[in-house]
C-alpha positions as CSV (number, residue, x, y, z in Angstrom):
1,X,135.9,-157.9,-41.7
2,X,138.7,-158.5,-44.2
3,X,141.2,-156.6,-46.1
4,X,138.4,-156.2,-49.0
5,X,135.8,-154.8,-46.6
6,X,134.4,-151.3,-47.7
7,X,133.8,-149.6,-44.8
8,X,131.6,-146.6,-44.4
9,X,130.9,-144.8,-41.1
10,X,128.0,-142.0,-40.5
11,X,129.4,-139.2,-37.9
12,X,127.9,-139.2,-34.8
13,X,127.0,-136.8,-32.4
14,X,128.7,-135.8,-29.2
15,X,126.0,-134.8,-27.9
16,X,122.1,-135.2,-28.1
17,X,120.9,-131.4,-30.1
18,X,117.8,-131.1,-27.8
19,X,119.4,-132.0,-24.6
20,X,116.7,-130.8,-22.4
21,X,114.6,-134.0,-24.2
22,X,115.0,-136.8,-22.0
23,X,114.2,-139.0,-25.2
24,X,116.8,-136.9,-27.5
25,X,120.1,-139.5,-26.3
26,X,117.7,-142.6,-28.2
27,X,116.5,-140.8,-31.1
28,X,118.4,-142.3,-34.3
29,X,119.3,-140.8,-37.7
30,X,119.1,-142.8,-40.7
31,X,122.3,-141.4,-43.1
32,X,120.3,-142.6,-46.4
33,X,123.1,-141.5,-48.8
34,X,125.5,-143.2,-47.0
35,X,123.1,-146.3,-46.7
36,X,122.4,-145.8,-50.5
37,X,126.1,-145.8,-51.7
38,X,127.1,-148.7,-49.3
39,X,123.9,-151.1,-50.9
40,X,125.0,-150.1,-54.8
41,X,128.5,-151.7,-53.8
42,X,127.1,-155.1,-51.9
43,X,124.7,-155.3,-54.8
44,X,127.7,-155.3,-57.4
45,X,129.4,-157.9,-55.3
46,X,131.6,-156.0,-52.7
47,X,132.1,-156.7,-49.1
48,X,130.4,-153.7,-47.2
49,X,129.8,-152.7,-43.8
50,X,128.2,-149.6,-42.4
51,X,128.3,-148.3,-39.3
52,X,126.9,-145.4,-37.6
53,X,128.3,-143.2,-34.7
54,X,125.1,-142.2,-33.5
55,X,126.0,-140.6,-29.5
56,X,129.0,-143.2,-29.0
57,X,132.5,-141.6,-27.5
58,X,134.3,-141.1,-31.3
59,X,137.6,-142.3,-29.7
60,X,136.4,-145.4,-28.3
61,X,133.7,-145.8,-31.5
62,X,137.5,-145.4,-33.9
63,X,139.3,-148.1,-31.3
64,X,136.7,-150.5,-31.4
65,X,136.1,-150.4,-35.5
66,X,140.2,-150.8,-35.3
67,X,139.8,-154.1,-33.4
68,X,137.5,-155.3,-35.6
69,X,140.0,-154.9,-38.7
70,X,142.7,-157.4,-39.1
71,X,145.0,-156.2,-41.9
72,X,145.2,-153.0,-43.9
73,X,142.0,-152.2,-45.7
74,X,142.4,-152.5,-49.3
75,X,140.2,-149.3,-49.6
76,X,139.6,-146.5,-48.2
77,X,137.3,-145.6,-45.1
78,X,134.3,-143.6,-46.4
79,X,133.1,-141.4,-43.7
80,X,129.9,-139.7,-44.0
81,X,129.3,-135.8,-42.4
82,X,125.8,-135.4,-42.6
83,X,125.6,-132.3,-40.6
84,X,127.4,-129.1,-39.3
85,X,126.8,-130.9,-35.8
86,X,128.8,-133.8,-36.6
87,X,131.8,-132.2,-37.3
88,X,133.3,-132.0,-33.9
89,X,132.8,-136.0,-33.7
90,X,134.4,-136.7,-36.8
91,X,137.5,-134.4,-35.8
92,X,137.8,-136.9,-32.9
93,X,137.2,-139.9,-34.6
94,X,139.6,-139.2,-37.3
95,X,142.3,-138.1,-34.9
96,X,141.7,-141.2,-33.0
């Protein structure tokens, strides 16, 4: 990533919603608006990338994304809240 990369992140969860589903920790959500906006820009010629929380710690998730950026972004972060059940998760990644 460079100082020109757009980045957008999709909230994740902290935990699965149907825990008692052994399958709910590998189900995946799709954040089409976000994945919408994000293709507009790298069809217009911008430097995107798009990430999604999914059922990753938000701390480490916001420490890793950190290593990954060498300089100030140029603009902002766009993070996506699809749901009332991501909010907790975004809390921590944005205090991270």
């Amino acid at each position: 990533m460079n100082k020109n990369t757009i980045i957008f992140v999709s909230a994740g969860l902290n935990e699965p919603k149907k825990n008692g589903n052994p399958l709910a920790s590998y189900h995946s959500y799709l954040n089409y608006g976000l994945l919408g906006l994000a293709s507009i820009l790298d069809k217009k010629g911008y430097d995107v990338i798009l990430l999604h929380g999914r059922f990753s710690n938000p701390t480490t998730f916001a420490q890793e994304l950190l290593k990954k950026v060498k300089a100030t972004p140029t603009y902002p972060l766009f993070l996506s809240i699809p749901s009332v059940f991501t909010l907790g998760w975004s809390k921590s990644f944005l205090k991270s």
